[in-house]
C-alpha positions in Angstrom: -24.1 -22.8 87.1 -22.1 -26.2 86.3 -23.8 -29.7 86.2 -23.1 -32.8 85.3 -24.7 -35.0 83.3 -26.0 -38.6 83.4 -27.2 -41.1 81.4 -26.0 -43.5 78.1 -27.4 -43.4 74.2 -25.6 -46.6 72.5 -25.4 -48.2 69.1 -27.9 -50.7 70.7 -30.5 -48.0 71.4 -30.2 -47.3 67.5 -31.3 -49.9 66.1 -34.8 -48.6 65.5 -35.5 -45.7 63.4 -35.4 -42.0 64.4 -39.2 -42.1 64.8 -39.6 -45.0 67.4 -36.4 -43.5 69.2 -38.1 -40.2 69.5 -41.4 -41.5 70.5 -40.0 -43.6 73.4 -37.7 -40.2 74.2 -41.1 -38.1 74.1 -42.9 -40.7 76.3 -39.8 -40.6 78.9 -40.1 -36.9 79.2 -44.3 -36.9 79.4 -43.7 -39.7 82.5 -41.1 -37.1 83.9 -44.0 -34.9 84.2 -41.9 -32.4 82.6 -43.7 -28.8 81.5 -44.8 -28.4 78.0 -42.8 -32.2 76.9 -44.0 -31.4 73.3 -42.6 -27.7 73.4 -40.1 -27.0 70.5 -37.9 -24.2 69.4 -38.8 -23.5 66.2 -35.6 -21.7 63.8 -36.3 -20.0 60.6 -34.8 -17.3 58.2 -35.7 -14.9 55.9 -34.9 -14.4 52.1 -31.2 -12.9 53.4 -30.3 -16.0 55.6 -31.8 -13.4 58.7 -32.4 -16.3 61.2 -35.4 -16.5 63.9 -36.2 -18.7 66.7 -39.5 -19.0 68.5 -41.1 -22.0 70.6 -44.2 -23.8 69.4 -45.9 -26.7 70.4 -45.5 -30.2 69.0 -48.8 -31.5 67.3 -48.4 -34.5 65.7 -45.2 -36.4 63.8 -44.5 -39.8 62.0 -41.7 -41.2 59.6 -43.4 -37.9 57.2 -41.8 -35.1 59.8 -43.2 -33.2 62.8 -46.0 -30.8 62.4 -47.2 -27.7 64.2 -50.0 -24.6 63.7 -49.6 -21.5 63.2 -50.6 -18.3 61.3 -49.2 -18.0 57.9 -49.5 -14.4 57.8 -47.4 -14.9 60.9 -43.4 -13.5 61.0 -42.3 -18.0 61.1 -45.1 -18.0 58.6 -43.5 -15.3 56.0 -40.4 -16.0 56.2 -41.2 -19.9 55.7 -42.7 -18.8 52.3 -38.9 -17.3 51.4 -37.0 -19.7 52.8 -38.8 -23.5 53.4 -35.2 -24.3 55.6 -35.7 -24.7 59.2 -34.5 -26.4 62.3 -35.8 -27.5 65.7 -35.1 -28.2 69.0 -36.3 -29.8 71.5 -34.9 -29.7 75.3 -35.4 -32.1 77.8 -32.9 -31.2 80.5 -34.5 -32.9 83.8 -33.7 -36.3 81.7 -30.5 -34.9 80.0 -31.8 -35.2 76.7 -31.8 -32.9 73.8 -33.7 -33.5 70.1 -32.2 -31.2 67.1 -33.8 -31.5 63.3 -32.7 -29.6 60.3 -34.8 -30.1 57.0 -37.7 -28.4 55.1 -40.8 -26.9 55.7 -44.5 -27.3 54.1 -48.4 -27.0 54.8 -49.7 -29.9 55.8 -53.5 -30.5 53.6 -56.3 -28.3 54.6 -58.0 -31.6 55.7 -55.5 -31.9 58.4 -55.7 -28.7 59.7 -59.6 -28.8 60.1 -59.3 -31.7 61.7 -56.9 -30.5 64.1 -58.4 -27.1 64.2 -62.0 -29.3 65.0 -60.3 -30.2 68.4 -59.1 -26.5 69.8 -61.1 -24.9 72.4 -63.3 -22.8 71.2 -61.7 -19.8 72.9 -58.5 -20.6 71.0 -60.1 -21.3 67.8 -61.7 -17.5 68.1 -58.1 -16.4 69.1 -57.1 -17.9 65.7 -59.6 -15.2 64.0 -58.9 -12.4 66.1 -54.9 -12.3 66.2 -53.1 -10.4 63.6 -50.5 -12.7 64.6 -46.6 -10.9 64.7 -48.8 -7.5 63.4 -48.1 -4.6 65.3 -51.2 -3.7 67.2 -51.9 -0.2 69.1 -52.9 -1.5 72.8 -54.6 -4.5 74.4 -57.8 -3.2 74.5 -57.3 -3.3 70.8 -56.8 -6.7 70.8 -59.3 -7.7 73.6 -62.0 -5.7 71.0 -61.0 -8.1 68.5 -61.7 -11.0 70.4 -65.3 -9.8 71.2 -65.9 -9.1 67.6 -65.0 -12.5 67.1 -67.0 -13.7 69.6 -70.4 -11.9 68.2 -69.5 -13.2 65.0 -69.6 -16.7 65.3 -71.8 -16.6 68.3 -74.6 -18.6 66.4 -72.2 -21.0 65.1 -71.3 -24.1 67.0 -68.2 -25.3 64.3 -66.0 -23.0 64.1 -63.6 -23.4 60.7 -59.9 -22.5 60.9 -59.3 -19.0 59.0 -57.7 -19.4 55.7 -54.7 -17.6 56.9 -54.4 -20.6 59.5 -52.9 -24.1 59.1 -50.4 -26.5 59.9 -46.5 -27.4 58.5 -44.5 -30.2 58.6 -40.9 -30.3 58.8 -39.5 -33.0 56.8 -36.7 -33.6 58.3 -33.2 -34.3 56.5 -31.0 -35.2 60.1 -32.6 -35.7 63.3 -29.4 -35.7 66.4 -29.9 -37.3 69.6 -28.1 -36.2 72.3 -27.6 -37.9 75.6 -25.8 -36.1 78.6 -23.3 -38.0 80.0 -20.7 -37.2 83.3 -17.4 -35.1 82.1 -19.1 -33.6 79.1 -18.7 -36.7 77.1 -22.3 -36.5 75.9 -23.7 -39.4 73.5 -24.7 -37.9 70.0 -26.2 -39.8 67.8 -26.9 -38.2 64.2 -29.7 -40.2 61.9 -29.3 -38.5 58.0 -31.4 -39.0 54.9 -29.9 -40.4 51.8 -32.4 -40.6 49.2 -35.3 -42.4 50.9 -32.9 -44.1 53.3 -31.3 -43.2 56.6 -28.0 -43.2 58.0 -26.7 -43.4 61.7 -23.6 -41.8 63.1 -22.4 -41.0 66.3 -20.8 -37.3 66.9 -18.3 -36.5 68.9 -19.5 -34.4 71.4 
């Protein structure tokens, strides 16, 4: 089950910020041709400090944070509204690269997520109105009911809108860490932090 690393993350890689470092680190994974490059585990916790961890897909991100859709009704989406705390992770192991980011989470603008919603599928946007997303449901053909009712509903409508329960977040992140495999577990981590509006490197030890 053991293997060894390779690869090198050095103060001279650093030099940019953690967004141009992570968009040449997404674009290295993408010409990889590695599944889902853009797929993120997603950490939350409840009210308690219960934690949760899903995956979600990576939609868009800038020097603001990193944004994904979801349900708010949704279990992420409820718990979010408790506790705005949450952490990421993104893993690139063919390229021996990992991404983590702690920091807090809000809705992006309704203009955003209509304008992202505007470029679904239509089958996905109809999944967005169907789902009780996290709800339990009695069967599939409960579910699969949904969807046609759905379907009849906006059959005359060519736009579909994104439900009201629907929209995007951003995590604004407070520490992004890269981390670099490297050959005898001496892995390259390199830790960016926000102080105020301005950003800190440090390298970890691994």
């Amino acid at each position: 089950m053991r293997r060894e690393y390779s690869g090198a993350l050095t103060e001279d890689d650093v030099t940019v910020g953690w967004p141009e470092l992570f968009s040449a680190w997404l674009a290295a994974a993408v010409a990889a041709d590695l599944p889902e490059p853009n797929a993120m585990v997603l950490a939350t916790a409840d009210g308690q400090g219960r934690p949760s961890a899903r995956t979600v897909l990576l939609k868009g991100y800038d020097e603001r944070g990193f944004v994904f859709y979801t349900n708010y009704n949704s279990r992420k989406g409820v718990e979010l509204a408790a506790n705005p705390h949450a952490s990421l992770v993104f893993l690139w192991l063919p390229v021996s690269r990992q991404v983590r980011v702690e920091g807090t989470c809000s809705p992006v603008s309704r203009a955003e997520t209509e304008a992202y919603f505007a470029l679904r599928p239509r089958g996905s946007q109809l999944g967005a109105w169907a789902s009780p997303q996290s709800a339990v449901v009695g069967s599939r053909a409960e579910l699969d009911e949904a969807a046609r009712a759905v379907e009849e509903r906006f059959a005359e409508t060519p736009d579909v809108p994104p439900p009201p329960h629907w929209g995007g977040y951003r995590v604004r992140p407070d520490t992004v860490e890269f981390w670099q495999g490297r050959q005898d577990r001496m892995h390259d981590r390199i830790r960016y932090s926000r102080a105020a509006d301005e950003w800190k490197v440090e390298r970890l030890a691994p």
